[in-house]
N, C-alpha and C positions, 0 to 999 in steps of 0.2 A: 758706628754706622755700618760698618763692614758686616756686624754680629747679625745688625736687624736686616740687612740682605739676605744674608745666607739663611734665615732663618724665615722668609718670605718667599724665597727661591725652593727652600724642601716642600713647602705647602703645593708648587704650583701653579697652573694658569688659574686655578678656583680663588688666587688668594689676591690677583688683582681685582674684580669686582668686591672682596671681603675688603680690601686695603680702602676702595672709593665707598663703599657704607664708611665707616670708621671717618673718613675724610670728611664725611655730609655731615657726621654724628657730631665731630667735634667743631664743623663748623657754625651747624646750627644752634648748637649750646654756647657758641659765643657770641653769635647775635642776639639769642633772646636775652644771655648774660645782660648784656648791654642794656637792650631795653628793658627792662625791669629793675636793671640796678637807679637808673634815670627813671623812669615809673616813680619806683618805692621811695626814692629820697626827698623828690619834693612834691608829691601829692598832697599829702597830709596840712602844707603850710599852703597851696593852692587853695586846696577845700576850705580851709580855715578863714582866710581871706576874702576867698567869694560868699561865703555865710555873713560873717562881720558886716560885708559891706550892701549886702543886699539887705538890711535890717535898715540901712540909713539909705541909700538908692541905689534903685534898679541899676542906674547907666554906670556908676562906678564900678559894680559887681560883675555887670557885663565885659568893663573894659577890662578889669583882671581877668577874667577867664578868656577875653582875647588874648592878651598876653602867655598866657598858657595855651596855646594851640598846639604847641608842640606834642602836649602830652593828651593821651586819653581821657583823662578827668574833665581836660581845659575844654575841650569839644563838647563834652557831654554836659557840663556845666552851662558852656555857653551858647548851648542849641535852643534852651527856653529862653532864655535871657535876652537873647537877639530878637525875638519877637514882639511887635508892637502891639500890646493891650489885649494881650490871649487869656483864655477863659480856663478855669481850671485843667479841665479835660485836654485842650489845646496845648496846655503847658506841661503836662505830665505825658500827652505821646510825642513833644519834642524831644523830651529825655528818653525816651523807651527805645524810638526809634533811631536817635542818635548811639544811646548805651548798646543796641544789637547790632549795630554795625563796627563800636569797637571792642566788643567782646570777639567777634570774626577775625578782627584784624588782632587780636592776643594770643589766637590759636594756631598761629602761624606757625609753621612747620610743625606740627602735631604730625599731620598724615605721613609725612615725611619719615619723620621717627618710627609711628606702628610699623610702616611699611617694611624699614631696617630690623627691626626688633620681630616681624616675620619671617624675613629671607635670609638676613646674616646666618642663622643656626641650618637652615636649607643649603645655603651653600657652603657651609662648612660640611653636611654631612656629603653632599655632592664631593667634594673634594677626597675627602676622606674615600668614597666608593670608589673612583676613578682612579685614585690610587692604589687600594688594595688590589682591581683589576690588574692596573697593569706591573704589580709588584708578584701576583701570583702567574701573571702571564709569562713572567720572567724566568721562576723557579721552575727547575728542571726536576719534578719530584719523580715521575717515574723513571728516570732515565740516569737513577743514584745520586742525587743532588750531594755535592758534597758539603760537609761544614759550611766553606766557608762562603757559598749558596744559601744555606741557611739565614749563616747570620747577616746575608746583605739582606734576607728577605724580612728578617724582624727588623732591620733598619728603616726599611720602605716602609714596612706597619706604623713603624713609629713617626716613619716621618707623614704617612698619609693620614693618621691620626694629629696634626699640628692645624690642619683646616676647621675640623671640626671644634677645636678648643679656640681659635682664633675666632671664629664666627660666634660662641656663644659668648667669648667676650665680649666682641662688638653689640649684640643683640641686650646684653645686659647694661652694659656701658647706657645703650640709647632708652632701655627702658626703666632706669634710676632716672635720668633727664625728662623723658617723657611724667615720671608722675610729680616731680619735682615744679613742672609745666601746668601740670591739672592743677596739684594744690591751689598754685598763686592762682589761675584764673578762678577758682573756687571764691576764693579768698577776695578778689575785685568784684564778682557780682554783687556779695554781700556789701563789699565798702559802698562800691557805686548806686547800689539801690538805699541804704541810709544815708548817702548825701544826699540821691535826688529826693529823699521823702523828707529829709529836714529841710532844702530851698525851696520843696514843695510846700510845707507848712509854712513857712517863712512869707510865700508870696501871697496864700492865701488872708493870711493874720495882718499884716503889715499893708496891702495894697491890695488886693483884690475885694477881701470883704468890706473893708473900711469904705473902697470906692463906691461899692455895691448901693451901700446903706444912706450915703451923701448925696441927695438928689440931684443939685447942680454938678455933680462930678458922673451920675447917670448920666444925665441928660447931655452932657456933653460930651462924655466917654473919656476925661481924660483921667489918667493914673500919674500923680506927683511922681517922678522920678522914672516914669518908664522911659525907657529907650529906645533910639531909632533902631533902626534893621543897623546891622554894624556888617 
C-alpha cells in the first residue's frame, strides 16, 4: 500500500483526478458486470418459455414474462402480451417501442467511459507538462548546475513522465470495457428483434389470423386465450 502511495504522490495533483477516472472505470465495469452476467444467464430460458406458451395461450405467456420484469427481455416480451386484442401493427410497435427504451437503458454508462477514455490520456499529458515545468524551473543550468542537480532533474522527468503512462492506462483500461459494452448490446438487438419477430409470427398464426377468418370470433372480437391488461 505504502508502494502505490508513493507512487501516486510522484505523479502529482494531476494524479487525483487520473486516480477518480480509474475509480468510475472500475466501478462501472462492475455494474454492468452485473447486469449482463444476470441478462445472459436466464434470458435464453425466458424467451424459451414465453414462445412455448404463447402457442397454447396468450395469458400464460404474458404471465411469464411478468415474472420476468426484472430483466430486459421480460418487459419487452410482455409489452405486446399485456395488450387486449391488438392488431398486428399495434403488437409489433409495443415491442419496438418497449425494445428502444431498453436498449437506452443497456447503454448505460457508455458516455461515461468515452468521456474517460478522452481525458484520462489529457490529464496524464497535463501532468507530465506541469511537471517537467516545474522540474526545469528548479535546475539551475546556467548558474553551473552541479551533478547532482542533474540527476534530481532527470528524476522529476521521470517522475513527471508516471502521469502520463497512468492516464493512458486508465484510458485503455476503460476503452477494452467500452467495446466489450458495444459488442453485447450489438449482440441483444439481434436476440431481441428475433424473439420479437418469432412471438410476432406466433400471434399472428395461432390467434390473430385464425380469429380474423372465424366470423363469430369477428364479430365479436374475441381472441381464445388473450389477456387482460396485466
Amino acid at each position: 500500500m505504502t508502494t502505490v502511495l508513493d507512487f501516486l504522490a510522484k505523479g502529482g495533483p494531476v494524479m487525483v483526478p487520473i486516480l477518480g477516472c480509474s475509480v468510475l472505470t472500475i466501478a462501472t465495469a462492475l455494474e454492468r458486470a452485473l447486469f449482463w452476467t444476470k441478462l445472459l444467464r436466464r434470458e435464453d430460458q425466458v424467451v424459451s418459455e414465453v414462445l412455448d406458451a404463447s402457442r397454447r395461450d396468450l395469458t400464460e405467456a404474458a404471465a411469464i414474462a411478468a415474472q420476468a420484469q426484472d430483466l430486459p427481455i421480460g418487459r419487452f416480451l410482455l409489452a405486446p402480451l399485456r395488450l387486449k386484442q391488438p392488431s398486428p401493427d399495434t403488437f409489433r410497435l409495443a415491442m419496438e417501442t418497449t425494445g428502444d427504451r431498453e436498449f437506452v437503458k443497456m447503454r448505460k454508462g457508455d458516455k461515461l467511459l468515452e468521456t474517460i477514455v478522452a481525458v484520462a490520456p489529457l490529464l496524464g499529458l497535463l501532468g507530465t507538462v506541469t511537471g517537467l515545468i516545474a522540474t526545469f524551473g528548479n535546475l539551475n543550468i546556467g548558474g553551473g548546475g552541479t551533478g547532482d542537480q542533474a540527476t534530481a532533474a532527470a528524476a522529476g522527468i521521470g517522475e513527471a513522465l508516471i502521469t502520463t503512462a497512468a492516464g493512458m492506462i486508465v484510458a485503455i483500461m476503460a476503452l477494452l470495457i467500452f467495446r466489450v459494452l458495444v459488442s453485447l448490446q450489438a449482440q441483444q438487438i439481434d436476440y431481441f428483434s428475433d424473439a420479437g419477430n418469432e412471438l410476432e409470427l406466433i400471434y399472428r398464426q395461432y390467434w390473430y389470423e385464425p380469429a380474423a377468418l372465424a366470423p363469430d370470433s369477428t364479430r365479436h372480437g374475441d381472441f381464445v386465450g388473450t389477456p387482460e391488461r396485466i
